[in-house]
Each structure stands twice: as structure tokens, then as C-alpha cells.
C-alpha positions, 0 to 999 in steps of 0.5 A: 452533530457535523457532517461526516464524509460519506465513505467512498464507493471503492473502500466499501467494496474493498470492505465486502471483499475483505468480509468475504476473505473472512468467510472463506479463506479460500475464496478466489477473487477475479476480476479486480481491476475495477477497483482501479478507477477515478476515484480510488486512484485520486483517493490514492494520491491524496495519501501518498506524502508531499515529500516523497522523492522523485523517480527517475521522471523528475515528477513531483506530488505537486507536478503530478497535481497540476494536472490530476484530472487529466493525468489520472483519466490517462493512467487508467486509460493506459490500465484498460489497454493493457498498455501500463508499464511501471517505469524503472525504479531509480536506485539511491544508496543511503547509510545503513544505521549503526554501520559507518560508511556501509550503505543499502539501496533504496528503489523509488519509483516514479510518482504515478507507479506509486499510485497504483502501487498504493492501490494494489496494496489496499486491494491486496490488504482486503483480501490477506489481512482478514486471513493473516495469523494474529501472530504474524507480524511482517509486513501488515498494517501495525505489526512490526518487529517490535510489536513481535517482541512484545507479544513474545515478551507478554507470551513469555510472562503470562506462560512458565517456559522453561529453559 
């Protein structure tokens, strides 16, 4: 039998929170910035792509890495002073499909807001998806529009709908 990494400290409590959303889909959290810590952050920036583009700072996943450590000791840092201020969002214009010459823009952020954009998604996930309808399908962790169409194409199969 391997070794297997133990789960990390934040994931079990992102885990608690989203059984006590279970419970009580009307329960209030507070007082989630401690989930904002060292750990969770660098777990963050592990996920985050090696090919994501850079904002308007120039700084890359591989820049940002050079000095992790320090710049996440930093980052939480300006989090704690209430000093954090997410940077502006470089707008890039790319192609629309099926659309010649029509284009739609695209915000990218510097590399250090998507961490915590990272983040704060997880904390947000933990809390609403446990309380999400089956059938909702907009922006949730594997739902999409075409998981949508198949659960209205299997409704519409298993049920006689008249037109």
C-alpha cells in the first residue's frame, strides 16, 4: 500500500463548512478569512496553470514562484491590514467562434489576484454548491450547458411530453 498525501487542513475545514451548508441551507458563516492562510494560498497557486497570461504586472506563474514564500507571506499580510486591493484587469479582445472579425473581451487579472480569486472561489463553492438544485447548471463544478441539454434530453425521453 503507498503513501497518500494527507488532506490538507483548509480542505477539511472547506469540507465541514460545506456539510454544515448541508444541514442548514440557511446557516450564516462569518468570519472566513482564516481560510486565507499560507497553506491554502500556496495550494492555490499549485493549481492555477503554467500558461495562464499575464496581467497588467508582466508577472508570470514562474516569476511569482521565484519567490513564493515571500510573496505569499506578503499577500496575506496586505489581507490582514485590510490593505489588499486587487489590481486592474488587462482587457485582451479575442475572436468570437463562428463570428468573422466580431470579437469579445477578456479580463485577466495579475497572477497574485488569481490566487486569491482561486480561493475565494473554493470558500464560495463550500458554502452554495451543497445547497444548489440538481438542475442547476450555470456555472457549477461539472455542470455546463451541455450537461443541461442532456438532463432535458433524458427528462424528455423518460417522460411523455406533449407538444
Amino acid at each position: 500500500m503507498g503513501i497518500t498525501e494527507a488532506p490538507s487542513i483548509t480542505n477539511t475545514k472547506l469540507e465541514r463548512i460545506a456539510w454544515l451548508s448541508k444541514q442548514d441551507s440557511k446557516k450564516e458563516f462569518g468570519s472566513l478569512m482564516h481560510l486565507f492562510n499560507k497553506e491554502s494560498l500556496i495550494d492555490c497557486f499549485k493549481e492555477l496553470g503554467k500558461n495562464k497570461a499575464a496581467g497588467i504586472d508582466g508577472v508570470s506563474k514562474m516569476d511569482y514562484e521565484k519567490n513564493l514564500y515571500g510573496n505569499i507571506d506578503e499577500l496575506i499580510t496586505k489581507m490582514k491590514a485590510m490593505a489588499y486591493r486587487p489590481a486592474p484587469v488587462r482587457e485582451r479582445l479575442i475572436p468570437k467562434e463562428g463570428k468573422p472579425g466580431a470579437t469579445r473581451p477578456l479580463g485577466i487579472s495579475i497572477f497574485e489576484d488569481k490566487i486569491v480569486q482561486k480561493m475565494t472561489q473554493k470558500v464560495l463553492e463550500s458554502i452554495y454548491e451543497p445547497v444548489f438544485l440538481e438542475c442547476s447548471h450555470g456555472f457549477r463544478p461539472g455542470k455546463s450547458c451541455h450537461t443541461a441539454i442532456k438532463a432535458l434530453s433524458d427528462y424528455l425521453f423518460k417522460n411523455n411530453i406533449q407538444i
